[in-house]
Structures are given as C-alpha cells and as structure tokens.
C-alpha positions as CSV (number, residue, x, y, z in Angstrom):
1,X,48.4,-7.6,89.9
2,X,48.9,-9.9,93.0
3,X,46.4,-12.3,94.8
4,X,45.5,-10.0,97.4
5,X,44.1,-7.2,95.1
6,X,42.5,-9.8,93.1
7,X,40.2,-11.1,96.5
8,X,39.7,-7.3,97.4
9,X,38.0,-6.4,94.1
10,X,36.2,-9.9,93.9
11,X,34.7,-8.7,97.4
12,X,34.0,-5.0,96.0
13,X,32.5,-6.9,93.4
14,X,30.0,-8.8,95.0
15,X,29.3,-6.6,97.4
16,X,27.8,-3.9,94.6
17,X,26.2,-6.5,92.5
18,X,22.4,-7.1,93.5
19,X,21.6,-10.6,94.1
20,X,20.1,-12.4,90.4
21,X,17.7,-15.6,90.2
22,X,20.9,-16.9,88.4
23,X,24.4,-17.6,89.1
24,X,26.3,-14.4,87.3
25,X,29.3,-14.8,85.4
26,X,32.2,-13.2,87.0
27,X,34.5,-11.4,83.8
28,X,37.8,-10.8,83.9
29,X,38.6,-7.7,81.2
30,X,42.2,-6.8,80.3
31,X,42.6,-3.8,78.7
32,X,46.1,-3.6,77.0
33,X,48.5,-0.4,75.3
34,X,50.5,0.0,72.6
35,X,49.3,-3.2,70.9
36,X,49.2,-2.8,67.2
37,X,46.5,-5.1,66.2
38,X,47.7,-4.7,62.1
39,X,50.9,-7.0,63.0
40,X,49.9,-10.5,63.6
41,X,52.5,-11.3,66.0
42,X,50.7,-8.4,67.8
43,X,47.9,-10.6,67.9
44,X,46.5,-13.0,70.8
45,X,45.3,-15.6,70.1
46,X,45.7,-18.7,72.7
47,X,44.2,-21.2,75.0
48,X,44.7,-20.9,78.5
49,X,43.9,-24.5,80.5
50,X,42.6,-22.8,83.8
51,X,43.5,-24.6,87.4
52,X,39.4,-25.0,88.1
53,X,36.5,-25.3,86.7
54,X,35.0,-22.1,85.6
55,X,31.1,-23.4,86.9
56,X,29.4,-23.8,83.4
57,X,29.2,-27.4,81.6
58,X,31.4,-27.0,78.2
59,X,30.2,-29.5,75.9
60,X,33.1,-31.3,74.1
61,X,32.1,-32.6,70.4
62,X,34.3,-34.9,68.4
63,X,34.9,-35.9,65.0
64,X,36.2,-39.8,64.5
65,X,35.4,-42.5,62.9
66,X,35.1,-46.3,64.2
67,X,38.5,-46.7,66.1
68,X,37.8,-44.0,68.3
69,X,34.0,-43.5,68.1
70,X,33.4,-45.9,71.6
71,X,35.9,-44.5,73.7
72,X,34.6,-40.6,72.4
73,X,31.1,-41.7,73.1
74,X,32.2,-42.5,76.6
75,X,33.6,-38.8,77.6
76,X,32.2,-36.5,75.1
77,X,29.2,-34.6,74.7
78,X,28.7,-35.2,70.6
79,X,30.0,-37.9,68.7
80,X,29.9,-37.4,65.2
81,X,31.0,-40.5,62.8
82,X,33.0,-39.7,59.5
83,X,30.3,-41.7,57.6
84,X,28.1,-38.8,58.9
85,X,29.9,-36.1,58.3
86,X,27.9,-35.5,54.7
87,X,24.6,-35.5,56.4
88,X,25.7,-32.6,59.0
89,X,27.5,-30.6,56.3
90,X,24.3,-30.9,53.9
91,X,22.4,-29.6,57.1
92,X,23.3,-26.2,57.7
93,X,20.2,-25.9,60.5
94,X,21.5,-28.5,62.4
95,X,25.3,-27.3,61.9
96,X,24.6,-24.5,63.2
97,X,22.7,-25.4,66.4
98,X,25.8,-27.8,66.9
99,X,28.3,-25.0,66.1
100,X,26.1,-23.1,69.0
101,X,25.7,-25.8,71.7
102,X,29.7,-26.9,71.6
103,X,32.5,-25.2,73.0
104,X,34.9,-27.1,72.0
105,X,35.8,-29.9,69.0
106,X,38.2,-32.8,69.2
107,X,39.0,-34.7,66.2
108,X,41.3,-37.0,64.4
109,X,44.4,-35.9,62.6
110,X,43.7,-38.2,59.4
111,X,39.9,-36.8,59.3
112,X,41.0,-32.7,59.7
113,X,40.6,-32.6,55.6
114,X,37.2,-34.2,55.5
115,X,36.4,-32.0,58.5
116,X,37.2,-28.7,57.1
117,X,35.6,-30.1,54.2
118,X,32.1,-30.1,55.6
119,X,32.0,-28.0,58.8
120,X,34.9,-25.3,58.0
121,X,32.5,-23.1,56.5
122,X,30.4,-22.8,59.9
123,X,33.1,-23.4,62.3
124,X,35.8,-22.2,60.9
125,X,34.4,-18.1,61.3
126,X,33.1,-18.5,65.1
127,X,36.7,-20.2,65.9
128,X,35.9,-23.8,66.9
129,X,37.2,-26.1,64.6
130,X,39.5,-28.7,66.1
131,X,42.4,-26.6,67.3
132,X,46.2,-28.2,67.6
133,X,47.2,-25.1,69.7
134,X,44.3,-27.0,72.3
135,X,45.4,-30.5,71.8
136,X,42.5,-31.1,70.1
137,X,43.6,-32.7,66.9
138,X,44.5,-36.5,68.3
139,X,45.8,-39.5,66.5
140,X,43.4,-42.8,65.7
141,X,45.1,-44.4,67.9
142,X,45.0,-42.3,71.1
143,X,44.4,-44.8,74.0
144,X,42.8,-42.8,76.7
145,X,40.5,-39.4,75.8
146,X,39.3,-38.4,79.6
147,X,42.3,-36.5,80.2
148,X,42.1,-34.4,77.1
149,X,38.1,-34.0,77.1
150,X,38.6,-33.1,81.1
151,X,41.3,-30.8,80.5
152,X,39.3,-28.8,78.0
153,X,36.3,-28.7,80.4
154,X,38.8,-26.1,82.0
155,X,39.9,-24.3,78.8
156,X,39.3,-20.6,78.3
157,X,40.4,-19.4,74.5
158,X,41.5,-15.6,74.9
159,X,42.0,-13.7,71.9
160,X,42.1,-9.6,71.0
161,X,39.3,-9.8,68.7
162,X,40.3,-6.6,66.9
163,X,40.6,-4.4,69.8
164,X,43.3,-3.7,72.4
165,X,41.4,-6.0,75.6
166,X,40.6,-9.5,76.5
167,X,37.6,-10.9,78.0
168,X,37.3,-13.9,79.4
169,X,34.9,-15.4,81.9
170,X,36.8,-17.2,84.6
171,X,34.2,-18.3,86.5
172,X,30.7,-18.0,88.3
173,X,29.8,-16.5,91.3
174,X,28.6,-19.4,93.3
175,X,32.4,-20.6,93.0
176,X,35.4,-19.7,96.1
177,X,37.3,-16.4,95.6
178,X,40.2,-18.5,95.9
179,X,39.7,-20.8,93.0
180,X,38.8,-17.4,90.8
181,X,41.5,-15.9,92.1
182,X,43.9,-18.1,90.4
183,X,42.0,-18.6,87.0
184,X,42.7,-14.9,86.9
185,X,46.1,-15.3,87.5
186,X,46.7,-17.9,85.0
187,X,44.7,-15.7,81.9
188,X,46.4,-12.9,83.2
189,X,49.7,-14.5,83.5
190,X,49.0,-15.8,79.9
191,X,48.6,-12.1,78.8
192,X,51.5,-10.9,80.1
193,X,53.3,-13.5,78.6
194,X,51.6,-13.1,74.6
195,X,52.0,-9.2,74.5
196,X,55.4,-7.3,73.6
197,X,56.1,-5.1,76.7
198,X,54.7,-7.7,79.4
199,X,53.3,-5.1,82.0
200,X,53.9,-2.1,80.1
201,X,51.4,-3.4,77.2
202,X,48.9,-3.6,79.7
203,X,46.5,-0.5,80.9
204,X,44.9,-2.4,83.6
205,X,42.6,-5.5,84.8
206,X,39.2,-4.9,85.4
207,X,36.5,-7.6,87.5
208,X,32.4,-7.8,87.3
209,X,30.0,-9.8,87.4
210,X,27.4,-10.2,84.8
211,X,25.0,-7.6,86.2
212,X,27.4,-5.9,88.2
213,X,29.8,-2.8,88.3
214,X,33.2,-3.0,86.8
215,X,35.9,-2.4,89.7
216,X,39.9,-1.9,88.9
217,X,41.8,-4.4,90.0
218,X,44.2,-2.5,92.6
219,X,42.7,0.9,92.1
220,X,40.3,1.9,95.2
221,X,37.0,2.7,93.9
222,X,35.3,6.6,94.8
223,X,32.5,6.3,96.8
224,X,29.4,8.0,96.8
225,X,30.5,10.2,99.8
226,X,33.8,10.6,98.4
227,X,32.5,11.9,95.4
228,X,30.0,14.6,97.5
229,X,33.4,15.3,99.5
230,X,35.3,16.0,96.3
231,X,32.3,18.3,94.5
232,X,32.4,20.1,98.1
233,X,36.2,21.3,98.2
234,X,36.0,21.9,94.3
235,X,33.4,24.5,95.1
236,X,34.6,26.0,97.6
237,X,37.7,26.4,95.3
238,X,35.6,28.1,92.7
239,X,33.8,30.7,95.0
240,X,37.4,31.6,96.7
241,X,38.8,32.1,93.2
242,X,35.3,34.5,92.6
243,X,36.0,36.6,95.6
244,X,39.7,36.5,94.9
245,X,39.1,37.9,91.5
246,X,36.4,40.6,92.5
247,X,38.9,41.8,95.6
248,X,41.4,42.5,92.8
249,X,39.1,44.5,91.0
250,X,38.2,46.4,94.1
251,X,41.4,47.0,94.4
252,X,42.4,48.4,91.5
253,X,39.8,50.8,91.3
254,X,40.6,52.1,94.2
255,X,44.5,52.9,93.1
256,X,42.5,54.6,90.5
C-alpha cells in the first residue's frame, strides 16, 4: 500500500458517500491471514501515536493525588484525586459514565494499586486503565504533562479483538487527504510491523466512511456499467455454448 493508492481510494470514497448533517468518520479496516489468534504473540495489541489529529476531542482523565493534581487540572479533561478514588469506585453509575466519556487515563505509578483497586473492575474489561505500553503510567514527580496529554490526543489503540482485522478510525472527513493519508500509513505501518509474515499476514486494506461504501485500497472498484458489460459477454457465452451443444446433437443424428 503506497500514498498514491491511499489518496485514490480516499477520493473513490468520498465521492460514493452521500453528503451527512455530520462530519463521518473515515475507517481504516485491515483484514489480515494466517494469524492464529489462540497464540498471544499472535495477538495485537498496541498503541499507535498518529502524525495528526484524527478530528474528534479525546478526553484525557487522570488519576493523582496532590503533587500532580494542579498541573493535571491544567491539561486534562478529568482530574480525579486519590482521596476520591473510594467515592467513584462505590459509584458504579458514575464509573461508568466516566469509563464512557474518556478515551484515555493517565495516572501515577505509586497510585496504579489503589487504582486497580477501585476502577479495574470497570476499566480494566473495556481496555482503559492507565496503560504503560501508552506512557500513561507517569512518576509523582513528572515536571511537564502537556506533551504526554497532547500526544495521546493523537493516539489510536489497534488491537485484533478476536478476529483476523483491525479497525481503526483515522480521522474525519472534514480533515485533508493528506494528513489521513499518513495516519493510515503509520497504523498500517504498525500492522505490518506486529504481525508474523509482515505483508504476507495481510489480505488487504480497506477505506469508508461512516455511511459510505467500503473501497480496496489498490484494487479498482467495478462499476455499475462494468458490471452490465460483464453480465452481457457472460450471456452471450451461455447461449453460444446452447447452440454449440444443440449443433452437436444435430449432428449426430444425422451420422445416424
């Protein structure tokens, strides 16, 4: 998959996608071969810090207590104090509307017991509890969290999720081809690097928006016309087979 195909299926794309009241996701599906999703080295599961924004607001929460709970309140979406973390765990409403609204927890390493403590049980299941593999699990005495809180802002997690594809939204349609272009690169570059075979592990890349056809990235979609075209010659086909088959016949009887 190079850029070039990339921008020609984005424009096929958009092109067969009617216009929405909303700005549609555009989905980038990977459908991979030969995986065997019982090994767990066969597994993906990773984070993939994408070069631009993918259009949507993710809302970063964090878990800290008094050293860091200023400079968190500054940059994240939810601040959540370890002298609260009782009264959030004993809520399982409210958990859960948090677990919903936030893609994405940071958290300090000395709190990660207590954490798991009181929101593993929700978290833990829908994959967003603080995550080291994201940089998300940070010392007390980090100096500086804009850099990490802006860098998730533009973190994708891509996993197999029990079946041999990835999908991952990589951006909306209200956003350049060029900047989608390489947020697919770097998931699919990801991919390619995470599965056993590289290339030969994966079947192929497929684009769409929300509402809209799916298109093969570097496969030329049949047209309508095409596809008349085709059902043409293929019956044509068919009735010279026929009158092959009752010339034989003819033919035969008259030898006889």
């Amino acid at each position: 998959m190079n850029k070039s195909q990339i921008l020609e299926t984005l424009k096929l794309a958009r092109e067969n996608s009617k216009k929405r009241n909303f700005a549609q996701s555009i989905d980038l599906i990977i459908n991979l071969k030969g995986i065997d999703l019982k090994k767990p080295e066969q597994n993906i599961n990773t984070f993939v810090v994408l070069p631009h924004h993918v259009g949507k607001n993710t809302k970063i929460g964090a878990f800290v207590s008094d050293e860091l709970q200023n400079k968190a309140k500054e940059v994240c979406d939810l601040v959540i104090n370890k002298k609260d973390f009782s009264k959030y765990g004993n809520n399982l409403k409210e958990l859960k509307k948090i677990a919903k609204n936030v893609d994405f927890f940071i958290a300090q390493a000395n709190l990660m017991t207590d954490i798991a403590k009181f929101f593993g049980k929700t978290l833990g299941p829908i994959g967003k509890m603080p995550n080291p593999k994201a940089g998300a699990v940070i010392p007390p005495n980090a100096i500086d969290l804009k850099p990490l809180v802006e860098k998730l802002r533009r973190t994708t997690k891509i996993q197999t999720k029990n079946e041999q594809a990835i999908k991952a939204i990589i951006g909306k349609e209200n956003i350049k081809d060029e900047e989608i272009t390489e947020n697919i690169l770097a998931v699919y570059n990801a991919v390619l690097h995470a599965v056993p075979n590289e290339t030969h592990s994966i079947r192929n890349s497929i684009l769409k928006l929300t509402m809209g056809k799916p298109f093969i990235v570097g496969q030329k979609p049949i047209i309508k016309e095409e596809k008349k075209e085709e059902s043409k010659i293929a019956k044509e086909v068919e009735v010279k087979k026929k009158e092959e088959k009752t010339q034989k016949k003819k033919e035969s009887r008259g030898k006889r």
